[in-house]
N, C-alpha and C positions, 0 to 999 in steps of 0.2 A: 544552610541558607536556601530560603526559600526560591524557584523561577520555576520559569513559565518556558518550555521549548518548542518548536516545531521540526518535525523528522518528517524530509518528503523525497524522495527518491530526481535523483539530479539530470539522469536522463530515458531511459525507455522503459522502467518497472523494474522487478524480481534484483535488484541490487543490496537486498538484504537491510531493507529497512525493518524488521521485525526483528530483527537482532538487535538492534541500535535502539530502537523503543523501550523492549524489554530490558536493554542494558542500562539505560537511564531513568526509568522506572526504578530500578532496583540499588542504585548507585544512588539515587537521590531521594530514597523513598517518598515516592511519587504518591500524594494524594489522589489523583485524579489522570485518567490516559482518555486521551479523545480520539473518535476516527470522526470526520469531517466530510470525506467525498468517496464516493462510490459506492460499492455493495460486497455482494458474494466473488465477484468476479476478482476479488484481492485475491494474494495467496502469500502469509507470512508467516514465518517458522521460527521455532525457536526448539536448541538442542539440551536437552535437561540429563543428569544421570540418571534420576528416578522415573520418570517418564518418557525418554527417550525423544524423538521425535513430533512437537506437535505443532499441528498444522492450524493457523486461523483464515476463515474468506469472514468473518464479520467484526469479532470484537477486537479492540487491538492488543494487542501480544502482552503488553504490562498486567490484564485479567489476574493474571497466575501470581501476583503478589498480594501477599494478605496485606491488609489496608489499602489497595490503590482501587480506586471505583471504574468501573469504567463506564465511561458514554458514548452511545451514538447519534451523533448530531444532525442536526434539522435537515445539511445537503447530502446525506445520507439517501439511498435506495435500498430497503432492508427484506431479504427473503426471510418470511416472518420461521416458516419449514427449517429453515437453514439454521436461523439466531438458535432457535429451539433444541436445534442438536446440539451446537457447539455447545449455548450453556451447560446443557449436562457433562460435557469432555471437560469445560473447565472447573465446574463444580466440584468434581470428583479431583482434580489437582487441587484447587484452592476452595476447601470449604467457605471459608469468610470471603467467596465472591461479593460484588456488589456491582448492580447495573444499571444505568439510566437512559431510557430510549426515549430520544425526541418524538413529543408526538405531534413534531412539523413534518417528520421525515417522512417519507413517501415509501409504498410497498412494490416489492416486486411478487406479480399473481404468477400462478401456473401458465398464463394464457400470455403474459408476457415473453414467458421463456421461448413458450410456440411462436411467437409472430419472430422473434430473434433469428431462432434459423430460419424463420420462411424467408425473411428478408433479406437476412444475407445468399440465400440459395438464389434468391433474385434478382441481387446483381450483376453487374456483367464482369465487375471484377470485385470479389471478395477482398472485404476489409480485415480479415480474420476474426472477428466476435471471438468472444468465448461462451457464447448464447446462455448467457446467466438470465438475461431478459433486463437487462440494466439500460440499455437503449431504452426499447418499448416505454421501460419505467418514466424514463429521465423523458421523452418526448412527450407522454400523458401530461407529465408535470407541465410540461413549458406551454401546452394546449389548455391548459388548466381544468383538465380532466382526470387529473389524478387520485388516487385513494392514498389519503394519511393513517398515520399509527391512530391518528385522535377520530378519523372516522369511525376504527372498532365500533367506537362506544354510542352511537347516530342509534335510532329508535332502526329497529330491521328494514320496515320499508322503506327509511332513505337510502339505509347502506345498500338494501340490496338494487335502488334505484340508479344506486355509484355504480356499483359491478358491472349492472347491465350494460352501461354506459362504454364501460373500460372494455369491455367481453366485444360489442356490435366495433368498434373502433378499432381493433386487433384483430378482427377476422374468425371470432371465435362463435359458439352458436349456443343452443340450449343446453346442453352437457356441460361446458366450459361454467356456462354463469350457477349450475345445480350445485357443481362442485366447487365454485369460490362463495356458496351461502352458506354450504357445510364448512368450511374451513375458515370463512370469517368469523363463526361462532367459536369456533375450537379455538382462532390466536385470540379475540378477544378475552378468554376466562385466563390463558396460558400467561398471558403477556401486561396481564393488568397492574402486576406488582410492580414491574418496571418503567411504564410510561411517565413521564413529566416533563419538565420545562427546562432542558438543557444547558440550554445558554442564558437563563437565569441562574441555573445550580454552579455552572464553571465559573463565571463574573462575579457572582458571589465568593466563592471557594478562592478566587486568586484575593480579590480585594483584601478576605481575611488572612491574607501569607502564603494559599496553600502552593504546592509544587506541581506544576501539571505540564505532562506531557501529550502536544498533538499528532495524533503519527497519522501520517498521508497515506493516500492508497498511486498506486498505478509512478508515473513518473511523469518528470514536467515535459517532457517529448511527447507525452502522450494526451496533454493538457487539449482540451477541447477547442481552447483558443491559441494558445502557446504552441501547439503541436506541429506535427506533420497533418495535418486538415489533407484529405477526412481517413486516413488512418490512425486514428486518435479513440480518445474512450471518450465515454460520455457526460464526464465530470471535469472542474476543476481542480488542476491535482496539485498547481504552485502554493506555496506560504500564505499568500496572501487570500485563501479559500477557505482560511478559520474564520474570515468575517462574516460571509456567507453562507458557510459551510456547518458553522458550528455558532454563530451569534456573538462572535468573540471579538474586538478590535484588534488586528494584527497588533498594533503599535505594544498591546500587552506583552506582548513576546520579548524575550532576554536573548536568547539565542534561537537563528535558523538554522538547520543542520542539513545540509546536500550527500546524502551516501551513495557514492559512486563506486561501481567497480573497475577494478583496474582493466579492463578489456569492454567490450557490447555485446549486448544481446536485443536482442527482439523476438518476441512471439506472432508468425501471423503477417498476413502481409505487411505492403507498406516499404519503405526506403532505410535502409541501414549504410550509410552510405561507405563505411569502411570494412563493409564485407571481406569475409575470409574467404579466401577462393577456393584454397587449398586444402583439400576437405581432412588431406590426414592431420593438418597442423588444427582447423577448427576442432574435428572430433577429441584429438588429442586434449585440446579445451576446455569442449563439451564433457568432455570423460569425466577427469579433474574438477572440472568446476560442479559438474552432477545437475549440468543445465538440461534438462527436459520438466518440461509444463506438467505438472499432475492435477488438473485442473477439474471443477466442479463438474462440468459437462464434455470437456476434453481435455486427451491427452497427448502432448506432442513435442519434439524435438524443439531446442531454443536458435534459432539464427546465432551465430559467431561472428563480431568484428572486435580490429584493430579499435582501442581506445577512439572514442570522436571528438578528438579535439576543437571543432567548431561549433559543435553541440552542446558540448562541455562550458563554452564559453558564452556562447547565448543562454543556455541555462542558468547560468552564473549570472550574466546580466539581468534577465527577468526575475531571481527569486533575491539577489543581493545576501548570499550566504555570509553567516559570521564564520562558519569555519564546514570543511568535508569530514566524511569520514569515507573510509578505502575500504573497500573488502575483495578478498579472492583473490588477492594477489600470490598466493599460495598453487591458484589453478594456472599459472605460468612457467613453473616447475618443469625445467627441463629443457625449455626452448632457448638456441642460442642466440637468438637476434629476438628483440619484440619491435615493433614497427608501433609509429602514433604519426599516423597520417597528414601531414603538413608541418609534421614538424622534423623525425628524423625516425633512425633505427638507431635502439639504445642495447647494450649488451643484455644477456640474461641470467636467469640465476637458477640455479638449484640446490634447495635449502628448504630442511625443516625448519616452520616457526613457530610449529605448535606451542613452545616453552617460552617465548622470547616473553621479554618485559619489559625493554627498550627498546629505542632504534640501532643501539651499537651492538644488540641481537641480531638484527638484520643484515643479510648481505649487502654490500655495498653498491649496489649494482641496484639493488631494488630502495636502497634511499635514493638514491641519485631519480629514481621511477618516481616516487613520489613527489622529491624537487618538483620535479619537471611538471605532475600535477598540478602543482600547486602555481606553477607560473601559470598552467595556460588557464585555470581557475581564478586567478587574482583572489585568493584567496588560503589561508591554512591549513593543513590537512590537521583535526586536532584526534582525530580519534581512529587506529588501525585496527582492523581485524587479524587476528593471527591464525584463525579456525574457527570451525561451527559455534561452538558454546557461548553461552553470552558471556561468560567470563575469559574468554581470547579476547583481551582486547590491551590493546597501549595507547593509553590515554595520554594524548601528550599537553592537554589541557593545560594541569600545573605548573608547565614552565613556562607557559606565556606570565604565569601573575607575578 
């Protein structure tokens, strides 16, 4: 049966929403996977036997099944350098790739990337960037000074009259704009095969049945509006950013999916408010959970907290989830008390799930964990991770029908 979902991360990012994409992609043979907001500065992963490890910052993680297309949508910031690599990593997985770049979406230049650290180096308190240059991009845009996929194709002297534009307004000088005139040629021939009219292709594509999955970048705490302002990203990262994001009307959507981890993280400044203090019980966490950022242009350790239950709950309010999905609860292993901050200290567990297939797999301790999700969520938990692979999962879907 044909639907339409959206997978966005329910509170500060890296909550393993590239699992959940790729798992529903694959579960539902997904004609179509969409990313919607942001850029390179993603970071989603998916664990395969054959290829072990792979990492996406642009396309979204469903790429890797033959038949499902993927697009990047108009509220997109796309490092054209970047797209160009990945597709050859997925190409080489999934021959029968297929790709569709909005050519509304806006680029991120090399001179964006430079104005990113300038900026943050110049404030007086660091926002943490991950200096992809996804700011600079996202501000051209709203200055409406930006460069589009669809400008490649501009006769040379307007495009390169855009550059100029983009280069004097980032601080950048004659070297900057020589080197985005060479490289606007290069994505132009590179990238021709793929541009078109995205959010005409998806509206089409659902109308006639298809299955399409939209997988969100960043998390709704991070949301530019929704967030902790101004330690936030520079995107809309909630549900309701496929209409803007991607040309899509929310309302088209069957199910929204919130994947939470059973603990916090954060990258980078900013407010965590249920910080771990205790650095042996965080790392302990961190160990486990294999929280460190390996990130485009930086690499760094992830902040540890206690689950945030008030977050959890506003997040809940703003995106109106039909159901969560949990992941990592495996990286609590060991600990005899877990704490969820307003609410109590629940017992702990220690227990392999790699095999499980149920919840009466599960230690009792850690259903009782998810209950309790699930209260301060006002919502289901329908889908657990059990381990990295996209096939760890208990889908507890089928017994709500």
């Amino acid at each position: 049966m044909a639907k339409v979902y959206t997978v966005v991360g329910a509170l500060w990012g890296d909550e393993g929403k590239g699992k959940f994409v790729n798992y529903l992609c694959n579960r539902n043979n997904a004609d179509i996977a969409v990313r919607f907001n942001g850029g390179s500065n993603a970071g989603h992963c998916i664990h395969t036997e054959e290829f072990g490890t792979v990492m996406f910052r642009t396309l979204p993680t469903g790429s890797t099944r033959p038949g499902t297309t993927a697009v990047l949508g108009n509220g997109m910031v796309i490092d054209p350098e970047f797209l160009l690599k990945e597709i050859k990593v997925v190409r080489a997985i999934n021959p029968d790739f297929k790709l569709l770049v909005d050519k509304r979406a806006h680029l991120v230049l090399p001179i964006h990337q430079k104005a990113d650290g300038n900026q943050d180096d110049e404030r007086k308190q660091s926002i943490g960037t991950t200096r992809s240059g996804n700011g600079p991009a996202y501000s051209d845009k709203a200055f409406r000074a930006g460069v589009r996929v669809q400008d490649l194709y501009r006769l040379n002297w307007e495009l390169d009259n855009m550059l100029s534009a983009v280069v004097m307004r980032n601080g950048g000088g004659v070297e900057d704009l020589r080197e985005l005139e060479k490289l606007s040629r290069k994505w132009r021939e590179e990238l021709s095969d793929y541009v078109g009219d995205g959010s005409a292709h998806v509206n089409d594509a659902i109308s006639e049945g298809a299955t399409v999955v939209f997988a969100g970048a960043q998390g709704v705490l991070l949301d530019i509006d929704h967030g902790d302002y101004p330690f936030v990203t520079s995107s809309n990262c909630i549900p309701a950013a496929v209409g803007t994001g991607a040309g899509v009307d929310p309302r088209r959507v069957d199910d929204v999916v919130g994947v939470v981890k059973a603990y916090s993280t954060r990258i980078g400044e900013g407010p965590l408010p249920t910080e771990i203090r205790d650095e042996e019980v965080a790392e302990h966490i961190r160990r486990q959970g294999n929280e460190y950022e390996i990130g485009v242009h930086i690499h760094r350790p992830r902040r540890i907290g206690w689950l945030d239950a008030e977050g959890l709950r506003r997040s809940a309010r703003v995106c109106n989830y039909d159901y969560l999905a949990i992941t990592l609860l495996d990286a609590l292993n060991g600990l005899e008390r877990i704490e969820i901050p307003g609410v109590g200290t629940m017992p702990g567990w220690d227990a392999d799930i790699s095999k499980a297939k149920s919840m009466d797999d599960l230690p009792t301790s850690m259903c009782e964990y998810i209950s309790e999700v699930e209260n301060i969520a006002g919502c289901r938990v329908g889908l657990v991770s059990t381990g990295p692979h996209t096939d760890q999962v208990i889908d507890l879907r089928s017994e709500w029908r």
